[in-house]
N, C-alpha and C positions, 0 to 999 in steps of 0.2 A: 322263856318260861322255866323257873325253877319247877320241880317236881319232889313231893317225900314219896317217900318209900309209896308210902298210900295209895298220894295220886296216883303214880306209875302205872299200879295194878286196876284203877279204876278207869284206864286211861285204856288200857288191855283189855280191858272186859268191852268196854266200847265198840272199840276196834274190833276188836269177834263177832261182837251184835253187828255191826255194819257189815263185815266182811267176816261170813261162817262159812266159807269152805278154803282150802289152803289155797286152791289156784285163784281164788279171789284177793286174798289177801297177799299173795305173791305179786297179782297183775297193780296193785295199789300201790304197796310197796314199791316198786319199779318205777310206776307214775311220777312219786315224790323225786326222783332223782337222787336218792340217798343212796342205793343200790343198783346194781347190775341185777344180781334176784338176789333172795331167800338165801338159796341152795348154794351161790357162790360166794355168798359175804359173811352169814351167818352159821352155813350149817342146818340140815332140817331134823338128824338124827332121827332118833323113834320118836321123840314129844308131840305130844296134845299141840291142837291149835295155840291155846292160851300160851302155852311156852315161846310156841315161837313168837306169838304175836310180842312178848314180853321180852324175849332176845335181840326182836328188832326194836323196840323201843330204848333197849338200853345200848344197842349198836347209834342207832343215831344221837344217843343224849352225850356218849362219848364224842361225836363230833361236835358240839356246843350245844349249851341249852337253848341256840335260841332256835335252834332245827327243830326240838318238839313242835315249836312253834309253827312251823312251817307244815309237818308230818299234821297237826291239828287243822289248821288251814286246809289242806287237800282232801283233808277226810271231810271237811265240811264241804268243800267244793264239791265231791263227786257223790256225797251222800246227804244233802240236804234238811231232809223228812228226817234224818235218823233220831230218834228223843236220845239214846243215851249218849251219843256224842255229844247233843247239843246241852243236854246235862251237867255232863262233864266240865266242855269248852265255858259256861256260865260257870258253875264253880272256879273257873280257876282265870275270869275277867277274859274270856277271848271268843266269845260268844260272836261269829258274824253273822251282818246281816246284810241280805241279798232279795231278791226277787224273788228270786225260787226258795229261800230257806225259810219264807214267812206268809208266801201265798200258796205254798206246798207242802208245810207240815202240817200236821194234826191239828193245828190251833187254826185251819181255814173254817171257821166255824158256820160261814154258810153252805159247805161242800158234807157238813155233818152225816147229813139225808141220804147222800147218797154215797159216803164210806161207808155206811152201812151196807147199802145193796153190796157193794165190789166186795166189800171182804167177807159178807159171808159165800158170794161165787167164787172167789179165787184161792178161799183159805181148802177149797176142797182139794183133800191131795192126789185122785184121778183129775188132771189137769186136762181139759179138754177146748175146745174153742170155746171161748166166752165173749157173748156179744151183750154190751149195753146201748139201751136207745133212749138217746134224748130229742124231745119234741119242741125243733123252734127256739134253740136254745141260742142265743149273743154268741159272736166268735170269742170275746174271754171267757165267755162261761167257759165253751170247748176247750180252748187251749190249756184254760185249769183243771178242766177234769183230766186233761190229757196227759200233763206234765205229773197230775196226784198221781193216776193213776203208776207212770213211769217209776216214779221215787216209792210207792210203795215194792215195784217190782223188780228194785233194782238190785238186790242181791244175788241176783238169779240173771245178772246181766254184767257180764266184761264191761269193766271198768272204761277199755280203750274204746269200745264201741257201743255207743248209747243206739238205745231202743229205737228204729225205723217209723216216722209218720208219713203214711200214704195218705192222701187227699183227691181220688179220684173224683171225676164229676160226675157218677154215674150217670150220664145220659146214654150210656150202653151198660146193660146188665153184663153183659157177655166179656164186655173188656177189663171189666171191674173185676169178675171173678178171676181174669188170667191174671191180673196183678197181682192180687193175694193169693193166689194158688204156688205163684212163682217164689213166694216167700219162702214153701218149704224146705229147702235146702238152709235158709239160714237159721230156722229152727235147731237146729244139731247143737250150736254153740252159744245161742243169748234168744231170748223173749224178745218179743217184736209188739206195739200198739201199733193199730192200723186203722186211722182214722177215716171216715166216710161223710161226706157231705150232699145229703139228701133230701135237703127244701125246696128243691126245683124239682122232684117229679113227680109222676103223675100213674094212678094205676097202683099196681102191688110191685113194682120194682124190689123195693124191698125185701118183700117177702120174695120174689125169686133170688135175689140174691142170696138173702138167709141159708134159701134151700139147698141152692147149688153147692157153698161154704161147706154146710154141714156133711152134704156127699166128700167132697174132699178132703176134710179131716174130722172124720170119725171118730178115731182112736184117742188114748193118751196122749198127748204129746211131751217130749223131753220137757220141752219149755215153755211160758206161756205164751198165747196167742190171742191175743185181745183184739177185739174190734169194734169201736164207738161209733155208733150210725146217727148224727146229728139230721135226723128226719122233719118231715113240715108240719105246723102246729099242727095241723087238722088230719096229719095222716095215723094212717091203721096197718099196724104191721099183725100179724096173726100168729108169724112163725116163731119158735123156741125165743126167748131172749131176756134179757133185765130191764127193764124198764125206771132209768133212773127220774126221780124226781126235780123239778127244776127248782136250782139254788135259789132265797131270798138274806137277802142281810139283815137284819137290824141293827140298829144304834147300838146296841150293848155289846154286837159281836165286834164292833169296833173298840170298844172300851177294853174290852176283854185282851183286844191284840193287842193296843197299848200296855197292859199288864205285862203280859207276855213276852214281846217286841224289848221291854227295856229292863228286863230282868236279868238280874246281875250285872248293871251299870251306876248301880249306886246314885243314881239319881233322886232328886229331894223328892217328896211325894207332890208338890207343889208344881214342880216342872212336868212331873208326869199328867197331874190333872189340867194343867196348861195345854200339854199336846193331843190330850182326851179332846179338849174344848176345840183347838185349832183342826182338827182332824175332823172331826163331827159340822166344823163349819164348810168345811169343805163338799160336805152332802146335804148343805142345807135346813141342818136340822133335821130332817127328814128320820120318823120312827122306823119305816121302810123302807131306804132309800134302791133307786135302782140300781141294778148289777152292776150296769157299767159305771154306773157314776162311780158306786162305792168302789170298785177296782181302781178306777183313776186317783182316787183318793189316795189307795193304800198306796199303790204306784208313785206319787210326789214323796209319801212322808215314806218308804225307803228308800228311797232315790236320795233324802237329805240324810236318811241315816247311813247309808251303801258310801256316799263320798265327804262324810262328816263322823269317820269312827268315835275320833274320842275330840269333841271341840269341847270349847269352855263353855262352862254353866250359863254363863250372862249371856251369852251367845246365843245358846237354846232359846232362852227364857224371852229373849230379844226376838225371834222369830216365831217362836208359839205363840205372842200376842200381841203376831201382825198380823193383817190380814189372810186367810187363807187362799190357797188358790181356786178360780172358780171352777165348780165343775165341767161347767161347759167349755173351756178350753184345755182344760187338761187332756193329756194324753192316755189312749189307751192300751191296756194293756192285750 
């Protein structure tokens, strides 16, 4: 990847939005393998973030240009959700796509509803426990909201050490709260999601649990401490918490991702509305289709774009109007 002067600095600004504290952008750095750190290769002086983030960019560009390439790659790896990296990486054709980079950014448009609840909880800056409950919800629904929830809060989280998911079975309230209680110690250094599967009980478990939590961590905490209670449709929890709404898709939020998904690949409008059409067959038509189906969907057609970066047009175009895969044997997500 050549770079002007321009990109360079747009390339920087990124970089800072993904990684805005120095030890962040130090523990990244290091990731790439370009560096030992910051402070031994580059120098930290007195500068701004931005300087250095700019001093390492141009330490790597003098190793070849095709390292940006690389340094751009990992930033997508470890920050997926980020809009101004992926911004960027689309301006300048290096746009990837993965699993997590397109069923966990902002464009997951049946998860809308309920980025709403999370960030207006978490954008509070007395950081306290935050508990959301979803009722009865598919294991992708969970694992989606689990991984949004992650990539939104991943600035606030060591790069080398992603965010912890517990999966107790509460059929003991009592052992469920000593595992999350035990968490506090790794509080100190990264944010933690702490996932709870709670459609087998019976009673206010629950809410005992709620209650217990909220005794144990009161206070602020340095970092945050999430906790997602996938509860039973029919239950009733009383105690403190967010109550997310359960995802629905439409046909259009698929057409949408298509937009989306294939921007900044120069693709004909043609082939795009080709893979609208084969994607949309894939749920059957279906105005509303269901969760899991549509995940499977989206699941095949990145899985073709995840190990088919850049094929030939005919190629596409040859497979968008073949048959789609059925939903019911696709795999889930």
């Amino acid at each position: 990847m050549q770079c002007t002067g321009a990109q360079l600095l747009v390339f920087r600004d990124a970089l800072v939005h993904a990684y805005n504290t120095l030890p962040a952008l130090n523990e990244f750095a290091i990731t790439t393998g370009l560096v030992a750190s910051l402070e031994i290769d580059i120098g930290l002086g007195a500068g701004e973030l931005k300087d250095v983030a700019f001093r390492f960019l141009r330490f790597v560009e003098a190793k070849g240009s095709n390292q940006l390439d690389h340094v751009l790659a990992v930033a997508q790896e470890h920050q997926p959700g980020n809009d101004k990296l992926r911004e960027f990486a689309s301006t300048v054709g290096a746009l990837t796509v993965s699993a997590a980079a397109d069923l966990l950014s902002t464009h997951s448009f049946d998860l809308r509803p309920l980025e709403d609840v999370w960030l207006t909880k978490l954008s509070d800056p007395d950081r306290r426990l935050a508990v959301f409950v979803l009722f009865g919800a598919e294991q992708s629904v969970v694992s989606n909201v689990v991984e949004r929830l992650r990539a939104y809060l991943s600035p606030t989280v060591s790069g080398k050490k992603p965010m912890y998911t517990l999966k107790p079975t509460l059929q003991r309230v009592e052992e469920t709260v000593n595992l999350i209680a035990n968490l506090k110690a790794g509080l100190a250094d990264k944010g933690i999601v702490c996932t709870v599967y709670a459609t087998e009980t019976q009673g206010d478990e629950v809410d005992r649990l709620l209650v217990a939590l909220y005794k144990i961590y009161p206070d602020v905490l340095r970092h945050p401490l999430v906790l997602l209670v996938n509860a039973r449709p029919d239950g009733k929890v009383t105690a403190p918490c967010e109550r997310l709404p359960r995802p629905e898709f439409h046909r259009s939020h698929l057409n949408q991702w298509v937009d989306h998904v294939t921007n900044g690949r120069r693709w004909p409008e043609d082939l795009r509305a080709d893979f609208k059409r084969w994607l949309l067959q894939s749920v059957a038509g279906a105005e509303t289709p269901d969760t899991d189906v549509a995940y499977a969907a989206l699941e095949d057609a990145i899985e073709l774009l995840r190990t088919n970066p850049a094929p030939p047009i005919d190629v596409l175009r040859q497979r968008f109007q073949s048959a789609a895969p059925s939903p019911i044997t696709s795999s889930r997500i």
